[in-house]
C-alpha positions in Angstrom: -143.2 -64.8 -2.2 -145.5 -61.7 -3.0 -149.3 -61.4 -2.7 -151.0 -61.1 -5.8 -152.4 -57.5 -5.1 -148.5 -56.7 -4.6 -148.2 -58.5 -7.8 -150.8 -56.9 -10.0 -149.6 -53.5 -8.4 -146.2 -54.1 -9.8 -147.6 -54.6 -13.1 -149.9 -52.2 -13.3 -147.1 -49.3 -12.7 -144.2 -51.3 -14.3 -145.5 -53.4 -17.4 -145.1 -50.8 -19.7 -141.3 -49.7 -18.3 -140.1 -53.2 -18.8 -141.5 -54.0 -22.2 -140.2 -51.0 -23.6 -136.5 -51.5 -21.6 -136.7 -55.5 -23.1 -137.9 -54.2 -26.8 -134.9 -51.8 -26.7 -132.5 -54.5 -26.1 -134.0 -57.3 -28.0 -136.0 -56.0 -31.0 -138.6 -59.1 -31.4 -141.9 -58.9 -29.6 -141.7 -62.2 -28.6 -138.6 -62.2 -27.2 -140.0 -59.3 -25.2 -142.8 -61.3 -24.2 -140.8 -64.0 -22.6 -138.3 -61.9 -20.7 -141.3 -59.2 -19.6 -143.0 -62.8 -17.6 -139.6 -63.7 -16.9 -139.0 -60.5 -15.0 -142.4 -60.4 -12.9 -142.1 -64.2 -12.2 -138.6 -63.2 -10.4 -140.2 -60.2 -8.7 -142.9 -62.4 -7.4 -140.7 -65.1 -6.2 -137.9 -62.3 -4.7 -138.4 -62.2 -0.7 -136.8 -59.4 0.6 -138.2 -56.1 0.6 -138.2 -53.0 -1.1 -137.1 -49.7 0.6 -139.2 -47.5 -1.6 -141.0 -47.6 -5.0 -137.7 -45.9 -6.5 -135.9 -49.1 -5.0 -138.6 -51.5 -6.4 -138.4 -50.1 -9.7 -134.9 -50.0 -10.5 -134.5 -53.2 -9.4 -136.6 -54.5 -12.0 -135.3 -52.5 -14.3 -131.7 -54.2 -13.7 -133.4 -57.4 -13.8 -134.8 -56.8 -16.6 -131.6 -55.4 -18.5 -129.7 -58.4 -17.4 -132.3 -61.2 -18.3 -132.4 -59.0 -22.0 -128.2 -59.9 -21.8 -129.0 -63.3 -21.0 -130.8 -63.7 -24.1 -128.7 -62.0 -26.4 -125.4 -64.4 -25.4 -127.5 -67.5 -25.5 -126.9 -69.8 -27.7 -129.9 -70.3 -29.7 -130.1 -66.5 -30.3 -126.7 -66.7 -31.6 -126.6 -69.4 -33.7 -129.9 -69.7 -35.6 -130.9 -67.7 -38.2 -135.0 -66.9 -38.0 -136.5 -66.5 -41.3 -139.2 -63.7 -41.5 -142.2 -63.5 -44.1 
């Protein structure tokens, strides 16, 4: 598990990469919200370590694209039909 300067590092350089990546995909802020902690809870949690920045970043970009996936074949996203005001 990662320290939380390594943690506040990773957001600091990265929030903003993976919002936009996760608004691209998904379109709804909140759905971007929930996959953006998503992403940094698994980067926290992730053990091994990174060979560079470059490596660190594209791997959460990848996470990132496939929790966006994740939530575009679930069910609930599929199925109901949200009514906007």
């Amino acid at each position: 598990m990662r320290n939380e300067a390594e943690a506040n590092r990773a957001l600091s350089l990265y929030a903003d990469t993976v919002r936009r990546i996760c608004f691209i995909h998904l379109r709804s802020y909140s759905d971007v919200e929930d996959v953006s902690q998503e992403v940094f809870l698994k980067y926290i949690l992730y053990e091994c370590p990174f060979e560079s920045d470059a490596h660190e970043k594209a791997w959460l970009i990848r996470v990132a694209i496939n929790a966006c996936k994740d939530v575009l074949k679930s069910f609930f996203h599929k199925k109901v039909i949200l009514l906007r005001v």
